[in-house]
C-alpha positions in Angstrom: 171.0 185.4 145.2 172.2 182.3 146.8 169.2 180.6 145.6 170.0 181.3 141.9 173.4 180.1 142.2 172.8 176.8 144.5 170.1 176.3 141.2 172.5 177.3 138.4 175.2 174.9 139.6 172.8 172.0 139.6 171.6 172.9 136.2 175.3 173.1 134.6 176.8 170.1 136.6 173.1 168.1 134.6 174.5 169.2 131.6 178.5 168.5 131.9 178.2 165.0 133.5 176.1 163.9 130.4 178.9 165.5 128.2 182.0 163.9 130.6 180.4 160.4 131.4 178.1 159.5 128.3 178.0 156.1 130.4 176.4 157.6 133.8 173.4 158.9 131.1 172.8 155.2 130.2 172.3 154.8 133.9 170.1 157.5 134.5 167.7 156.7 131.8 164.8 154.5 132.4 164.0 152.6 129.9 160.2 152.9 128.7 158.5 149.8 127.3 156.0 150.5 124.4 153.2 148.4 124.9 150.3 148.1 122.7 146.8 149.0 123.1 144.8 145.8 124.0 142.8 145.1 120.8 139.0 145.8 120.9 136.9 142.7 121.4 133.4 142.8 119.8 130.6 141.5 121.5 128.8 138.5 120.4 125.8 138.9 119.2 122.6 137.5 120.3 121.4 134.3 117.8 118.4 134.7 116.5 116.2 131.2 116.9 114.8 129.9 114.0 110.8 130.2 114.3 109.3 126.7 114.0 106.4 126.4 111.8 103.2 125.3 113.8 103.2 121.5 113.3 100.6 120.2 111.1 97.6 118.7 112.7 97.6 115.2 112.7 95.5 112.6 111.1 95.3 110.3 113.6 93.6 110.6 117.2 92.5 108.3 119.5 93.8 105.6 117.7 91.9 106.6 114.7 91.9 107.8 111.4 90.2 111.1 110.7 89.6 112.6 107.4 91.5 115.1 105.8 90.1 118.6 105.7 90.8 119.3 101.8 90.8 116.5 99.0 92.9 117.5 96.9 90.9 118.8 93.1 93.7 117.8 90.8 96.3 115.0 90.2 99.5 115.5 89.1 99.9 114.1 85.4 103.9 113.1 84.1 105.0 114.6 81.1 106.6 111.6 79.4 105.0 107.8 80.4 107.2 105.4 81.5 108.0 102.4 79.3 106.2 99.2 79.9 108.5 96.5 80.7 106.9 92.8 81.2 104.0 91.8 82.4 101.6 94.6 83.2 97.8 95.3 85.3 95.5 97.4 84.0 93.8 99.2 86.7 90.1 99.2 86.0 88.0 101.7 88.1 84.5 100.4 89.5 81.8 102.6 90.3 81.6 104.5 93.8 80.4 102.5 96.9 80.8 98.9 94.8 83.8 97.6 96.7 82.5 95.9 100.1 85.9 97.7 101.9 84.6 101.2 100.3 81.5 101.1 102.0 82.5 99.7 105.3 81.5 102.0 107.9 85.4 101.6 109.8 86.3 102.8 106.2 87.1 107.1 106.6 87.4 107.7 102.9 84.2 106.0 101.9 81.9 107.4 99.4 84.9 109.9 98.6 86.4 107.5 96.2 86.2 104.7 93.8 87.9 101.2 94.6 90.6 100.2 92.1 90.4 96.8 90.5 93.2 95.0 88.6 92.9 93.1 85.7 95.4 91.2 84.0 95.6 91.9 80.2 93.9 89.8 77.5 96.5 86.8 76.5 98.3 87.0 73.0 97.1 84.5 70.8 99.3 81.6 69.9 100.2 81.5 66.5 100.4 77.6 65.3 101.3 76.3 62.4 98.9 73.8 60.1 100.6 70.6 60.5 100.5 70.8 63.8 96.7 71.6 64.2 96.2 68.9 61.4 97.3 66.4 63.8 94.5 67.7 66.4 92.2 67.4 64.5 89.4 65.3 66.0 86.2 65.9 63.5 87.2 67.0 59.6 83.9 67.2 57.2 84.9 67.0 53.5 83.7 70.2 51.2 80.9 69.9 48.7 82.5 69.9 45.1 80.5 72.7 43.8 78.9 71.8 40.8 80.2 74.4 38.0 83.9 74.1 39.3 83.0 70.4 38.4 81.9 70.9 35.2 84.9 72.8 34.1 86.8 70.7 36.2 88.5 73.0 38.3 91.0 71.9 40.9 93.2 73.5 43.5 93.8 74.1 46.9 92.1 76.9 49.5 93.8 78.7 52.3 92.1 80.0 55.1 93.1 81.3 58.1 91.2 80.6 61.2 91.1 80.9 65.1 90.5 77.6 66.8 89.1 78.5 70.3 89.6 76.8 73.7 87.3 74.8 73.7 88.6 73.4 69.6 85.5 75.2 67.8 86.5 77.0 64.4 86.2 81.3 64.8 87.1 84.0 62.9 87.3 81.9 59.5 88.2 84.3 56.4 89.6 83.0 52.8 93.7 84.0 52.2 93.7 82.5 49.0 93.1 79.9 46.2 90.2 79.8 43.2 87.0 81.8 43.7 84.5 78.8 42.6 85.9 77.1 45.5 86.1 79.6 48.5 82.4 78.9 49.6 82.4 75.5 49.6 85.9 75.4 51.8 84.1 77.7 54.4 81.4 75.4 55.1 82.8 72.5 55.4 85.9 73.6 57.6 83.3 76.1 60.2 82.1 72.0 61.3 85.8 70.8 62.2 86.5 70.4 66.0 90.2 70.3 67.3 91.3 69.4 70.4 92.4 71.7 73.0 95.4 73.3 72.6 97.5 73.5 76.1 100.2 76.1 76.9 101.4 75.0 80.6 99.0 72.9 81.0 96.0 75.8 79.9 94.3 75.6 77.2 94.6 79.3 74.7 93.4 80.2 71.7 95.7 79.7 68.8 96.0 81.2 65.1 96.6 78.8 62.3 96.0 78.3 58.7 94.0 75.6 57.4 94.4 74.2 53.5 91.5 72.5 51.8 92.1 70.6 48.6 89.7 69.8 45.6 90.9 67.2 43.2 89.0 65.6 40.9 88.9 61.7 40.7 
């Protein structure tokens, strides 16, 4: 019985000093301090290595060049050609096993291929005009006045157009214009005029010109 009172008197004088000195409560409390949870760190993750292709084999051992194991059975063609700009080489292609560095025996790649050769392009004629061949002219022959243009006494003047050579022989000679009866005779006589040379830097090139043959009659 003593017990219960010794423990009721406790329990009422907890709950009147809270009620009579609110201040003593403030005392009495401890405060708590909310901390918060540590965050989760995620493990890193293993990175996988890149796997390294198996290097190619090489082409060259011991100082050498070996062959390659495939030639290749197609080339590669461009859709569209590029423009030509200046001077250009035209590739010619000789026969297999003609070039002397084809067939050497140090050479890998011989008998496998052919060995390019570059050519420059054929030079544009020079187009000159007749007065200034007629100056370089170093053997005229005069026409034959052809009998029946005689007799009707027919006159005039032919053109032809010719190609004087390097070497100032008469080529390509064809009639432009002027009377029939005379044509003929106009051929023959100019395919025996000689020129001399004409030079372009020094060179002598073949040149396109016109040349005019007169009949008159006396």
């Amino acid at each position: 019985m003593a017990a219960f009172a010794f423990n009721a008197s406790i329990l009422l004088a907890m709950v009147l000093i809270p009620l009579l000195y609110p201040e003593a409560l403030t005392r009495m409390t401890v405060p708590m301090q909310m901390v918060p949870p540590p965050v989760p760190v995620a493990e890193p993750k293993p990175m996988a290595q890149p796997e390294r292709a198996p290097a190619a084999p090489s082409e060259i051992r011991a100082g050498g060049i070996m062959a390659p194991p495939r030639i290749p059975t197609q080339i590669w063609v461009p859709d569209t050609q590029e423009p030509a700009t200046g001077t250009s080489l035209i590739a010619m292609v000789d026969g297999p096993g003609t070039g002397s560095s084809m067939a050497s025996p140090d050479n890998p790649f011989s008998g496998h291929g052919a060995m390019p050769t570059f050519r420059p392009p054929a030079a544009v004629k020079q187009h000159v005009s007749s007065g200034v061949m007629e100056g370089m002219l170093v053997n005229k022959v005069l026409p034959q006045y052809p009998a029946i243009a005689r007799a009707v006494r027919l006159g005039g003047t032919v053109v032809l157009a010719a190609t004087i050579s390097r070497n100032g022989t008469i080529e390509n000679l064809h009639v432009v214009g002027g009377p029939q009866m005379l044509q003929q005779a106009a051929i023959d006589a100019v395919k025996q005029w000689r020129y001399r040379p004409y030079l372009l830097n020094g060179e002598p090139v073949e040149v396109e010109t016109t040349v005019n043959v007169q009949f008159t009659m006396q």
